[in-house]
C-alpha distance (Angstrom), angle and dihedral (degrees) to the residues before:
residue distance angle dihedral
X1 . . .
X2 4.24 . .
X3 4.40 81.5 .
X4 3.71 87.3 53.1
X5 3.82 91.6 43.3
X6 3.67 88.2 53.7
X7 3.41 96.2 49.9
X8 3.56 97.2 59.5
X9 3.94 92.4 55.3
X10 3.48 94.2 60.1
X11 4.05 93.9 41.7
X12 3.83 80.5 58.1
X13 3.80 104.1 50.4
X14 3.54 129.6 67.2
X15 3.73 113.9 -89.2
X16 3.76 115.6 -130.6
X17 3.34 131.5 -67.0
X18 4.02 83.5 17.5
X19 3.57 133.8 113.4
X20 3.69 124.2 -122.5
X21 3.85 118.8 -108.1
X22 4.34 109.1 -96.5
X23 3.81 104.7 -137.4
X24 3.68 117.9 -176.6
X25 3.85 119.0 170.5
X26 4.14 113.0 -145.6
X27 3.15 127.2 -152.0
X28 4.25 132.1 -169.1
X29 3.71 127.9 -168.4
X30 4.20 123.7 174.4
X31 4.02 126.1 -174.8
X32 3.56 131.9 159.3
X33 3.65 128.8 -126.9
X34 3.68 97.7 -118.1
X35 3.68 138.2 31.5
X36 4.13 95.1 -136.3
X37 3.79 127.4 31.9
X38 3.88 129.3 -173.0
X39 3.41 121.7 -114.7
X40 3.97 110.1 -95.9
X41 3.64 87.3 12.6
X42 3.99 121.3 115.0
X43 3.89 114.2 -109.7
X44 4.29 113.7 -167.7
X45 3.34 113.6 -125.9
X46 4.37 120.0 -168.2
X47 3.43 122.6 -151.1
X48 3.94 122.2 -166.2
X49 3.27 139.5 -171.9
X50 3.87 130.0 -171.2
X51 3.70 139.8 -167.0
X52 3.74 109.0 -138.6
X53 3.84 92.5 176.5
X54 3.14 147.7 168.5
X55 4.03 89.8 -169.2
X56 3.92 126.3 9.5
X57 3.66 121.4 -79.8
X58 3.93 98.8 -143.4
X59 4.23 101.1 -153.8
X60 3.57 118.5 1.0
X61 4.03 113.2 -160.3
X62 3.83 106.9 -139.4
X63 4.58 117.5 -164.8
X64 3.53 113.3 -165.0
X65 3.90 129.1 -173.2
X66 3.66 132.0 -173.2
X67 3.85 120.1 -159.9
X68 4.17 123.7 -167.9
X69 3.66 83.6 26.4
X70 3.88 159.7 68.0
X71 3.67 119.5 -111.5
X72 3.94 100.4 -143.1
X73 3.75 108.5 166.9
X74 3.56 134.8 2.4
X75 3.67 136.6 -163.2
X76 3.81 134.6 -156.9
X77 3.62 127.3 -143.3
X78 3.89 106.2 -163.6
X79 3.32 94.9 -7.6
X80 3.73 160.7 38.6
X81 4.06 134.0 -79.2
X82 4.09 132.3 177.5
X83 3.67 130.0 -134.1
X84 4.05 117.1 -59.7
X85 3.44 101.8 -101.2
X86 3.95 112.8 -129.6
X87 3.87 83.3 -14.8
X88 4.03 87.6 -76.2
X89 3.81 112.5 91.8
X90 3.74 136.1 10.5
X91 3.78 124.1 -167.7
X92 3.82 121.9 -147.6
X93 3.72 136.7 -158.9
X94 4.03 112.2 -144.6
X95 3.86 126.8 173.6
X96 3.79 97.9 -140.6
X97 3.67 85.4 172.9
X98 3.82 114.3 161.9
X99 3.69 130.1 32.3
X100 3.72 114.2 -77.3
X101 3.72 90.6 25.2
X102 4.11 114.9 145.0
X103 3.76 126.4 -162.5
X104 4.04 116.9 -176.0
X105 4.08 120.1 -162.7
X106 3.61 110.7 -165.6
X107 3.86 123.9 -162.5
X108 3.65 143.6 -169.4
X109 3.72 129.3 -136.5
X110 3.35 145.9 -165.5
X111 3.57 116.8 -158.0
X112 3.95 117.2 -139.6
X113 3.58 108.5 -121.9
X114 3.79 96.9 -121.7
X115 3.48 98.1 53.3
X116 3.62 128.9 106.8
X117 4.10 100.3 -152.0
X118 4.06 136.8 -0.1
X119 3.52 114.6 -129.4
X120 3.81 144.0 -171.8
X121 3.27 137.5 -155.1
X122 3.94 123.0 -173.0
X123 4.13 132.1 -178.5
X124 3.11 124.4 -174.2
X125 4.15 123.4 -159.5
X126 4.07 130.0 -170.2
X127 3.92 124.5 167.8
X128 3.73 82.1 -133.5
X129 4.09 100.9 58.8
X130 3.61 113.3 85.9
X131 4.00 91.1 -177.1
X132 3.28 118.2 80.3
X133 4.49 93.1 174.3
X134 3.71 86.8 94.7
X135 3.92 108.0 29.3
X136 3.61 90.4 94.1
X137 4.32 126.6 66.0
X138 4.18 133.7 169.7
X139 3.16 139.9 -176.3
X140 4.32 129.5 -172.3
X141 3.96 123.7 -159.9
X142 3.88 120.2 -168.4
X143 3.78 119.0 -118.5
X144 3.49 122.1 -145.1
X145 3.94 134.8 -165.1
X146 4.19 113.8 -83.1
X147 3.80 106.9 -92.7
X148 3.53 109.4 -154.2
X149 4.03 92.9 -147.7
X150 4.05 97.7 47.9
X151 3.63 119.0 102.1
X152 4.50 113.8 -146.5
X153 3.46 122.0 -142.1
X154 3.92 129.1 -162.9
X155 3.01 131.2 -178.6
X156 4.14 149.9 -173.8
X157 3.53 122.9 -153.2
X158 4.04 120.5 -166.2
X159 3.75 130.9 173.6
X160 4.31 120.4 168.9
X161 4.35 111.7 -94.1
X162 3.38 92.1 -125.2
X163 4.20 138.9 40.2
X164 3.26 152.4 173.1
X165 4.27 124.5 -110.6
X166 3.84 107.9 -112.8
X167 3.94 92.8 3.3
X168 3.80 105.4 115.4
X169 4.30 117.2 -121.6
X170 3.45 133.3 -169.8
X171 3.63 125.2 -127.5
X172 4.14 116.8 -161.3
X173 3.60 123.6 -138.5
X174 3.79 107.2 -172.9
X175 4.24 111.9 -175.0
X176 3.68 121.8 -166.1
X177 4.06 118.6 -170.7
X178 3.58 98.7 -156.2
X179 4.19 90.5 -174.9
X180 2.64 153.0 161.8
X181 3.66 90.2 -156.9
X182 3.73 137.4 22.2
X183 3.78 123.9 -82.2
X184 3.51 119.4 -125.7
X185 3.72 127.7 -160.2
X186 4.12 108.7 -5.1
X187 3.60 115.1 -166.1
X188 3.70 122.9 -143.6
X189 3.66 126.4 -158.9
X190 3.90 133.2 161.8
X191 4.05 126.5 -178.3
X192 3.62 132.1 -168.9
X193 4.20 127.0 -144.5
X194 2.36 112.7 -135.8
X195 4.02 93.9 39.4
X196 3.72 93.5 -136.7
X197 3.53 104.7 103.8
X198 3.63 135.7 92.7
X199 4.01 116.0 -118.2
X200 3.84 135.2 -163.7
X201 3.21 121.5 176.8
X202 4.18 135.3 -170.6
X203 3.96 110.5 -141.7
X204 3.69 132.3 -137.7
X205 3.63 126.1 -110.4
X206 3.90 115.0 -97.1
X207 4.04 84.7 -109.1
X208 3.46 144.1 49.5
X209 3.94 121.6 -165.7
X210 4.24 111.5 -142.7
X211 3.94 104.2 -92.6
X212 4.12 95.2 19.4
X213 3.68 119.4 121.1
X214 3.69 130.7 -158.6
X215 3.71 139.8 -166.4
X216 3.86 126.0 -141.8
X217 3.89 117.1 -172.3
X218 3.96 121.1 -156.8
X219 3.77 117.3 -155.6
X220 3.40 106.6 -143.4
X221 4.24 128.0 -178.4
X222 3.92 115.3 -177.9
X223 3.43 113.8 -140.1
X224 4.30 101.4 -149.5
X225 3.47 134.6 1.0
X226 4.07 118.9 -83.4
X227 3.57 134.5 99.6
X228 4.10 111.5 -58.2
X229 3.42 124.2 -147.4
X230 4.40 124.4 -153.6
X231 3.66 112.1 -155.0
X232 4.05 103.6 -167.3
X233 3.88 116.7 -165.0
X234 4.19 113.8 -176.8
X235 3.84 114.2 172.7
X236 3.86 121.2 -24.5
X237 4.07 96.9 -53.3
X238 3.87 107.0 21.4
X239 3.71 123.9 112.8
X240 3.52 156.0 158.9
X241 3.62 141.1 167.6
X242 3.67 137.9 -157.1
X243 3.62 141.5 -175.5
X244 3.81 123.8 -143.3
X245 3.57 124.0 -164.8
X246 4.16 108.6 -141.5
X247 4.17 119.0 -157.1
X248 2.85 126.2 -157.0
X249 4.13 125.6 -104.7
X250 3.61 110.2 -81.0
X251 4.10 111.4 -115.3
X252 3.62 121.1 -90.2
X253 3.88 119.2 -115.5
């Protein structure tokens, strides 16, 4: 039994003069940042995709296609994408490199008026993942018929990758009324979890003309190191989420 035991060690290292096997495990999530969009209006769709590890991925290529609508513009979060092709899928390039690592693509749509629901459908693929359970993510929003009275908000949400603990960042909340009519009264509010970070945030004015945009700026201070998670809530449907990755404070000399 201790020869058999022994055995099985060395079938599980790497033999000499070989390299051990780079695992990475992927992982792809979508949502969109409302439950119901108008039709011909632009609904905000976020794509993420994680590094679970154990080892570091180097560049993970990420496909993603949108059905019942146009793909319009697209944004990369740690990372790179090309052109929509035909308005129906875009294909990024993101170096989710070490584990814990977190790249966000964010893209606009325009939902076609006869649809019924925009979806998206994202894969993700890395010569390092050997599961595939998780490499795919989607996400559906309902379209409904153009009211004439409604007012459509979008909206982009940014924040850095990577802070400090107990150095102050600022997360960017820019909101877009795209009409037809003015919106009245938008609520703002932005959550941390964990809870233990300190959070100021600007406010909105009580309206928004059709076609004016507006910025709101949270102050935010981590209080220890961790991953950080921002929970943004805009109106009664809207929202986005973010995770921040907080270092530690660099040693005194």
């Amino acid at each position: 039994m201790p020869a058999l035991a022994a055995v099985a060690i060395v079938a599980a290292s790497a033999l000499p003069g070989q390299a051990a096997t780079t695992q990475s495990d992927l992982g792809v999530t979508a949502r969109f940042d409302r439950r119901v969009v108008l039709a011909d209006q632009i609904a905000v769709a976020e794509v993420t995709v994680g590094n679970r590890g154990p080892d570091a991925s180097g560049v993970a290529a990420l496909a993603v296609t949108a059905s019942g609508g146009t793909i319009i513009r697209t944004h990369a979060r740690g990372g790179r994408c090309g052109a929509p092709d035909n308005g129906r899928r875009v294909r990024c390039t993101l170096p989710v490199t070490a584990f814990g690592t977190v790249a966000t693509v964010t893209l606009h749509i325009r939902a076609r008026a006869a649809a019924t629901a925009v979806r998206v459908d994202a894969l993700v693929r890395s010569g390092t993942d050997p599961a595939a359970a998780n490499d795919r993510g989607a996400s559906r929003v309902a379209v409904s018929p153009t009211a004439r009275d409604a007012a459509e908000l979008s909206f982009v949400f940014e924040a850095p990758a990577t802070v400090r603990v107990r150095r102050p960042f600022a997360a960017v909340l820019r909101v877009l009324n795209r009409g037809p009519a003015e919106a009245a009264v938008i609520r703002v509010a932005l959550t941390t979890s964990p809870g233990d970070a300190r959070v100021q945030l600007s406010r909105l004015p009580q309206r928004l003309a059709s076609g004016a945009e507006r910025t709101v700026t949270a102050q935010i201070t981590p209080l220890r190191p961790g991953r950080l998670t921002l929970d943004l809530r805009i109106g009664r449907t809207g929202r986005a989420r973010l995770a921040v990755v907080v270092q530690g404070a660099p040693a005194e000399g």
